[in-house]
MILUMFI-517684 format. One line per 4 residues: number of its first residue (from 1); for each residue x, y, z of C-alpha. Coordinates in steps of 0.02 Angstrom, whole numbers, always signed. Example, Ala and Ser with C-alpha at 12.3 -4.5 7.8 and 13.67 -1.06 7.14 Angstrom:
BEGIN
1 = +615/-225/+390; +684/-53/+357
END
This chain:
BEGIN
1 = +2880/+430/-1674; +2868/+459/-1484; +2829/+645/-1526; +2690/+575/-1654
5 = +2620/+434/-1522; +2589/+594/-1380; +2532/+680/-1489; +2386/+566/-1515
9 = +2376/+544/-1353; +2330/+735/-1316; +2214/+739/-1450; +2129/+599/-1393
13 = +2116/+652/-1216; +2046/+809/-1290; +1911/+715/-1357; +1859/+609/-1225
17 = +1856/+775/-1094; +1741/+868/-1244; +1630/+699/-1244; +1601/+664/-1070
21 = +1557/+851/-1035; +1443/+867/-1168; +1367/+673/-1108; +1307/+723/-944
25 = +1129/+730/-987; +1060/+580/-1088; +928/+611/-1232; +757/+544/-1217
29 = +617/+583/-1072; +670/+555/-884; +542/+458/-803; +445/+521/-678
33 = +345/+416/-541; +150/+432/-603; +54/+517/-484; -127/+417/-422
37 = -247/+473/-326; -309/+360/-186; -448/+418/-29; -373/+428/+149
41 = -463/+298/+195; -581/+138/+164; -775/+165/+142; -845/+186/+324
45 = -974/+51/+250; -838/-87/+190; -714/-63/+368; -845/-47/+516
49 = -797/-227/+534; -619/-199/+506; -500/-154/+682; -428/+7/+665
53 = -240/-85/+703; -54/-38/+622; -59/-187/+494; +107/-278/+577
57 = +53/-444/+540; +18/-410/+356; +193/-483/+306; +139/-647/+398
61 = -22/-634/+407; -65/-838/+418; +8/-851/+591; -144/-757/+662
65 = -231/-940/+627; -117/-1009/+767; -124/-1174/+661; +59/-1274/+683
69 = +28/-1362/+519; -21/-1227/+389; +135/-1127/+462; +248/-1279/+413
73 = +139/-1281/+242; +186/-1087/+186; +379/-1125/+250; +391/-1279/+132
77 = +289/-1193/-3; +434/-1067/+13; +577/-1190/+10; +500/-1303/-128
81 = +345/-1227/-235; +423/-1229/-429; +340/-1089/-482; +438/-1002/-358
85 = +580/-1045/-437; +548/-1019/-603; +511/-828/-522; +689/-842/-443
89 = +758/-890/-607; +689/-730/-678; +769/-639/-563; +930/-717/-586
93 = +927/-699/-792; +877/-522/-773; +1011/-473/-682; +1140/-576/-821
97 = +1047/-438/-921; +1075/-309/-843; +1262/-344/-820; +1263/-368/-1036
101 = +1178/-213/-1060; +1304/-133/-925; +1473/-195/-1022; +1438/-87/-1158
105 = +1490/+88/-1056; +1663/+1/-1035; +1790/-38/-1180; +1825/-186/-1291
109 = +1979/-258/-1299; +2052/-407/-1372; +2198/-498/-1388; +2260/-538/-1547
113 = +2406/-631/-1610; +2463/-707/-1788; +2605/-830/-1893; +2587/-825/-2062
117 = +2690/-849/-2212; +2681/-761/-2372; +2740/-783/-2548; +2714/-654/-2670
121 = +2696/-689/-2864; +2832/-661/-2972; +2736/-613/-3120; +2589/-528/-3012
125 = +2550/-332/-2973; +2730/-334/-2910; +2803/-400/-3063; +2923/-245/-3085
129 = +2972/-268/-2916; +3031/-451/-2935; +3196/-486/-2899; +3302/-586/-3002
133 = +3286/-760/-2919; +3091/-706/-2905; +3007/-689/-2725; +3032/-797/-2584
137 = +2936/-828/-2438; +2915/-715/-2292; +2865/-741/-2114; +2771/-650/-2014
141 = +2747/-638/-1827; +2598/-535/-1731; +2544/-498/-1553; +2458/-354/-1478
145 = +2299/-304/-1423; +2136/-204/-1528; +2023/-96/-1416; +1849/-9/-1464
149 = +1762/+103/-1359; +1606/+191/-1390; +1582/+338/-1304; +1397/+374/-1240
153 = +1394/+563/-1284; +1197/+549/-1316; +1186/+420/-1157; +1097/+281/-1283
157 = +1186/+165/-1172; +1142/+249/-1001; +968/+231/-1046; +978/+52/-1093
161 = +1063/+6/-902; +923/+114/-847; +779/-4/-946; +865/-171/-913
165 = +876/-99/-713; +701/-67/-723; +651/-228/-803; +785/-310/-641
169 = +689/-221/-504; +515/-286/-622; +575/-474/-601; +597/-449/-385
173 = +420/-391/-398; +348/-540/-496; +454/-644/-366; +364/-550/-230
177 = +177/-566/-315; +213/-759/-358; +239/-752/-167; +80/-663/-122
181 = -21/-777/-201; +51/-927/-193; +44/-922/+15; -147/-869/-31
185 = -156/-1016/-125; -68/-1140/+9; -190/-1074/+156; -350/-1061/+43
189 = -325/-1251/-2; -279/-1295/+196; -458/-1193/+233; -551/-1283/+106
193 = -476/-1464/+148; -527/-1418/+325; -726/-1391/+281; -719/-1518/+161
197 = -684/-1623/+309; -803/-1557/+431; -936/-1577/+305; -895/-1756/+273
201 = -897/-1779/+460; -1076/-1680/+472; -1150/-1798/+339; -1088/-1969/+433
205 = -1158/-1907/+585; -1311/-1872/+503; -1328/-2041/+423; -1274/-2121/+579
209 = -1457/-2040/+658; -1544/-2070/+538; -1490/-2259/+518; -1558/-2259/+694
213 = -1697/-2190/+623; -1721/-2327/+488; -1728/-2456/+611; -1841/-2379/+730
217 = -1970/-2380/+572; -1934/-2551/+543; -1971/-2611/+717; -2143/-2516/+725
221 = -2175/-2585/+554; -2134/-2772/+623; -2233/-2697/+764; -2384/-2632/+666
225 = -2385/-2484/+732; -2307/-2399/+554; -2344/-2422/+389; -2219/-2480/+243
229 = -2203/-2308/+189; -2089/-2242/+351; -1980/-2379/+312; -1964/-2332/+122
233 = -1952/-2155/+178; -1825/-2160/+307; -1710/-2275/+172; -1739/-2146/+61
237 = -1672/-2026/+181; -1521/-2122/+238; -1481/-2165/+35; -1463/-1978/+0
241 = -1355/-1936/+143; -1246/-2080/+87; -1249/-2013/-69; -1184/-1844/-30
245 = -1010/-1922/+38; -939/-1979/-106; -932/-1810/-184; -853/-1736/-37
249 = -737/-1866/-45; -688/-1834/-226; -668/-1645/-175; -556/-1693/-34
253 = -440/-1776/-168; -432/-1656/-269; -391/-1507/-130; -245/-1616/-69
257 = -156/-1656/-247; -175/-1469/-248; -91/-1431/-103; +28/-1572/-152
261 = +76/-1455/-298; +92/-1304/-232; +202/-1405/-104; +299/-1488/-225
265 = +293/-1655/-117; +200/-1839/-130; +4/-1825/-132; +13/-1967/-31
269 = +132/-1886/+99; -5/-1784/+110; -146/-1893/+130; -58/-1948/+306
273 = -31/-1803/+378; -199/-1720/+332; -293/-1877/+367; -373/-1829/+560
277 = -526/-1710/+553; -456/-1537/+619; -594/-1396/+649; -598/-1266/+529
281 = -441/-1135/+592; -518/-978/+634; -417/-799/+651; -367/-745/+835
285 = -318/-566/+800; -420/-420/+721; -379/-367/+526; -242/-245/+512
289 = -294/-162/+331; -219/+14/+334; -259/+161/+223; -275/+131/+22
293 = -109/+230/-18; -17/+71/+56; -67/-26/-97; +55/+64/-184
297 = +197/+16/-88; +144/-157/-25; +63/-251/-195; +186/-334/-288
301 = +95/-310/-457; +60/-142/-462; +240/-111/-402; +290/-226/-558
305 = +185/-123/-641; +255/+44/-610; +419/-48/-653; +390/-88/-833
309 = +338/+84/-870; +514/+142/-785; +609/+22/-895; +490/+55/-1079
313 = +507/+232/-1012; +691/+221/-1040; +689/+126/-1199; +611/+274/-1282
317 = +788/+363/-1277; +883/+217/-1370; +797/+257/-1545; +820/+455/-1492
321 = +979/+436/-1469; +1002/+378/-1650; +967/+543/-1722; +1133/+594/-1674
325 = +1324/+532/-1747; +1395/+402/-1622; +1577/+422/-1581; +1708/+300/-1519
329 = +1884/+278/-1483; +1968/+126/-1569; +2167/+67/-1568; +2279/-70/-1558
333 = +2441/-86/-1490; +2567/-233/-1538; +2725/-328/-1600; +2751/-361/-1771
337 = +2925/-446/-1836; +2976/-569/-1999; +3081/-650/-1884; +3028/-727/-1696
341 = +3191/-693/-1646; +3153/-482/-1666; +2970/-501/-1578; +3061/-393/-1424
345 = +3151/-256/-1502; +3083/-84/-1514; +3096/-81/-1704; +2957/-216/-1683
349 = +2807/-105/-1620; +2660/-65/-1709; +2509/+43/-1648; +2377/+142/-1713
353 = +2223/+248/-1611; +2062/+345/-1714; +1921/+415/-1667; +1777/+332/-1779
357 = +1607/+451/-1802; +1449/+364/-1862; +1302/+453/-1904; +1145/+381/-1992
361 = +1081/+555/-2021; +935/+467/-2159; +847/+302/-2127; +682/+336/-2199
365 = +584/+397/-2062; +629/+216/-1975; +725/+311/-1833; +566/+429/-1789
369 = +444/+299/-1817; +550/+182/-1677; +548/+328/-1573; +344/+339/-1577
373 = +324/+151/-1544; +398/+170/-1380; +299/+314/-1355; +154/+227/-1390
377 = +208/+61/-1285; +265/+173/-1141; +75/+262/-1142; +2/+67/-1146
381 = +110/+33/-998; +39/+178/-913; -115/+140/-930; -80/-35/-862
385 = -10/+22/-718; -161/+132/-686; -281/-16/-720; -188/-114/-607
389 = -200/+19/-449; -397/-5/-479; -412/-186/-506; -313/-205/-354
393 = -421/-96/-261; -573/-167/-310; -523/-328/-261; -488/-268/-77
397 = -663/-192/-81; -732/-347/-135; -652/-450/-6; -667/-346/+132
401 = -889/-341/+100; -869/-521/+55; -796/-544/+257; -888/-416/+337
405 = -1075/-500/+244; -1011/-685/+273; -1003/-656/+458; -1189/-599/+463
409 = -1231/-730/+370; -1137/-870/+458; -1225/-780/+626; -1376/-840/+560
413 = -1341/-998/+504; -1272/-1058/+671; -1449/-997/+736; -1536/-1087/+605
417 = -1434/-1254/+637; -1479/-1245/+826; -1639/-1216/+817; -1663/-1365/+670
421 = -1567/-1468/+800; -1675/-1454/+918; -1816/-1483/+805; -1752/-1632/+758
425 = -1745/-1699/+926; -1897/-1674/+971; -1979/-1719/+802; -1923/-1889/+860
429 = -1983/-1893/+1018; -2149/-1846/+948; -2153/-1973/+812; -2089/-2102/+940
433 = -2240/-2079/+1049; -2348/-2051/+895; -2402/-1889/+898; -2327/-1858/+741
437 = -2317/-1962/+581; -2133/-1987/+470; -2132/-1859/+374; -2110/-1712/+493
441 = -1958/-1834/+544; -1908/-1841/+356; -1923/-1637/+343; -1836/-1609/+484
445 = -1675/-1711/+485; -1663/-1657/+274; -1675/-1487/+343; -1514/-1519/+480
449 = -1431/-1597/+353; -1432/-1437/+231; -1418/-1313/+369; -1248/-1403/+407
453 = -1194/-1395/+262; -1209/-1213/+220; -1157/-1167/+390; -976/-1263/+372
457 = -957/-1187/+199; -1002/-1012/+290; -886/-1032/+418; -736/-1088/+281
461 = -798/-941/+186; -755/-813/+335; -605/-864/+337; -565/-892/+144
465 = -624/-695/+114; -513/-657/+255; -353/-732/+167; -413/-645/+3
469 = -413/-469/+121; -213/-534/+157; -189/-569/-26; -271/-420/-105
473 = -157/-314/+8; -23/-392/-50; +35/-472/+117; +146/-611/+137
477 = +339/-504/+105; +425/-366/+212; +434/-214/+133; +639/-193/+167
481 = +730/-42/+201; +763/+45/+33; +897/+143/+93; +1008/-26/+135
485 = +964/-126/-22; +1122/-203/-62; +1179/-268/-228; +1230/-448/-166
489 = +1083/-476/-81; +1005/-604/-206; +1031/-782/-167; +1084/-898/-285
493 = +955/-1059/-318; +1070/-1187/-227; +1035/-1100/-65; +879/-1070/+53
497 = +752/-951/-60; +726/-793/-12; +644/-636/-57; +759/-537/-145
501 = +802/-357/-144; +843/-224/-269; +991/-136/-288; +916/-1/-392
505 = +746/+30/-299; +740/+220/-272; +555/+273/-321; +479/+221/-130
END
């Protein structure tokens, strides 16, 4: 029996020495990084505004605002936003997938063990067998251990790890881009609340003059030296500048129980600390945009992108891998004894080891035709990827002449707004020693009031494109050292959230 049992042992070792040499190279296409073409640098004509600098505050980019209060905004949008965790969360079920899909390279064993009792029929199959006092009851005792182990000749399982890696690393990057734009998101709403305030305080400043203005007409009316008409004219005025608040007001609400979401926090919370009139926080450092090519590396999406096509990539060689037998090793190993008090001896042990071979070798086609889906998903994937490298740079384009034409604009505007200012001062002068009637007045002070109005929502717009340059270059996470990604670098959700890394990130 010993002989027998090495025997088996030898053959087996045999086997598994034919199967691993012969299962070095997996089935199915490797993937290769896709290859894009980007210029060396930004159009002369979208940049000449841009400073030629290294990019080092990309990663926190909001701090060039110098504003205490958005800072303490993006760090509690990072402790507390829920989308962010939901993105964590991803992560964090990913990698359970990963470890499923990377169980099946190792063996399955389980422990088994059995009583029973058994009572043949005395006038059954065995009826010739039956003794003369017929067949009693038997007992029967069992413990061992059953093992399967499929051995990945073709690498079907090597390329599944590889997908369900690829689709890991693809959940850090939606982590990453749920970053990017949700500390856009927390410092676009701060800009906006900011000009929503300044033009609330430009239209109760303008209201305040021209309440002045009201009862100036009314005295020279009392005075006979104006008609009714000023009066009803300068009310008029005053009713549509009070009018105008309101909406700003409602606006204001809104931007704050926005915030309050992407906070996770108390609107009213909120409402406190945002309730004093701050100017509109303006950038005290040049842009830092780079060269194109750093898309690649530093957007989240198209990095997510390139991801999926990695993991579909690999999912192409499961099907191919079914066009060939699988093999496995399976045995068990145990006690088995009619009486408990024999479970130790060595009469008592039972094993048994084989070599199962599977091979659907005709399916209908159903094999091939899995094998050309992927195909077909993987191309869609690539194609995704490459829409996404020229979405993404169209949207830097975009932003960048957005921020570059702003600034002309909002040039002008503060020229325009002076010079109606002055206007407007001495319009009144004028009509206060009658050498002009009301409705220059009237013109004049509509004409401040509009100026204002489009110069605050330039000036919030210069800043607003400038956080869409940040988020269209994916700013807002540190591109870490590949080389010392570590695989216990995710934190778990009980702790302080922070960006993950990858421990199978080796296309950058």
């Amino acid at each position: 029996m010993l002989f027998r049992a090495r025997a088996a042992i030898s053959a087996v070792t045999i086997f598994l020495a034919v199967a691993f040499s012969s299962g070095c190279a997996p089935v199915g296409p490797n993937y290769q990084k896709p290859e894009i073409k980007t210029p060396d640098a930004w159009h002369e004509a979208i940049s000449r505004e841009m400073a030629k600098q290294s990019g080092a505050s990309l990663q926190t980019w909001w701090k060039i605002f110098d504003d205490p209060l958005l800072n303490h905004f993006i760090e509690q949008a990072r402790q507390s936003n829920l989308d962010l965790k939901i993105a964590l969360s991803g992560i964090a079920a990913s990698r359970a997938r990963l470890g499923i899909v990377s169980g099946r390279e190792l063996p399955n064993a389980n422990a088994f063990g059995s009583v029973s009792r058994l009572k043949h029929s005395d006038h059954g199959p065995l009826e010739q067998l039956t003794p003369p006092n017929g067949f009693s009851g038997q007992n029967m005792f069992a413990v061992g251990v059953d093992a399967l182990w499929e051995i990945d000749v073709f690498g079907r399982i090597r390329r599944q790890i590889e997908a369900a890696g690829a689709e890991y690393e693809a959940s850090i990057e939606d982590y990453r881009d749920v970053l990017v734009t949700l500390f856009a998101e927390v410092a676009l709403a701060y800009v906006e609340l900011r000009a929503c305030q300044r033009q609330i305080q430009c239209a109760e400043g303008n209201a305040v003059i021209q309440r002045k203005m009201l009862e100036l007409t009314q005295v020279r009316y009392d005075s006979g030296i104006a008609s009714k008409l000023d009066t009803a004219q300068a009310m008029s005025n005053l009713a549509n500048t009070e009018a105008a608040i309101p909406p700003f007001r409602i606006h204001l609400n809104s931007i704050i129980n926005r915030l309050a979401v992407l906070l996770d926090v108390n609107s009213e919370t909120l409402h406190a600390k945002l309730a004093e009139t701050e100017p509109i926080p303006l950038a005290r450092e040049n842009i830092g945009i780079g060269v194109p090519a750093d898309l690649l590396r530093q957007r989240p999406d198209i990095r997510m992108a390139e991801k999926q096509l990695a993991a579909q990539t690999a999912l192409i060689a499961a099907p191919t891998a079914d066009l060939y037998p699988r093999f496995a090793i399976s045995g068990f190993f145990g006690l088995e004894t009619g009486s408990f008090s024999d479970m130790g001896g060595g009469s008592s042990l039972a094993w048994g080891i084989k070599s199962p071979i599977k091979w659907n070798f005709f399916s209908g086609g159903k094999t091939r035709s899995k094998i050309a889906l992927h195909k077909e998903i993987a191309q869609q994937d690539l194609f995704k990827y490459k829409d996404t490298v020229l979405k993404a740079m169209a949207e830097v384009k975009n932003a960048m002449v957005a921020h570059s034409e702003e600034k002309i604009r909002r040039d002008w505007l503060l020229a325009a707004v002076a010079a109606t200012r002055e206007a407007v001062d001495l319009v009144i002068v004028q009509y206060e020693t009658g050498l002009t009637d009301f409705n220059n007045v009237l013109v004049t002070q509509k004409s401040l009031f509009e100026q204002q109005d489009k110069l605050v929502a330039s000036q919030a717009n210069v800043v607003l494109n400038l956080i869409r340059i940040y988020k269209a270059l994916g700013g807002g996470w540190p591109i870490e050292d590949e080389d010392n990604v570590s695989k216990k670098t995710l934190v778990s959700q009980s702790n302080t959230i922070q960006p993950p890394k990858s421990p199978f990130l080796s296309n950058f």
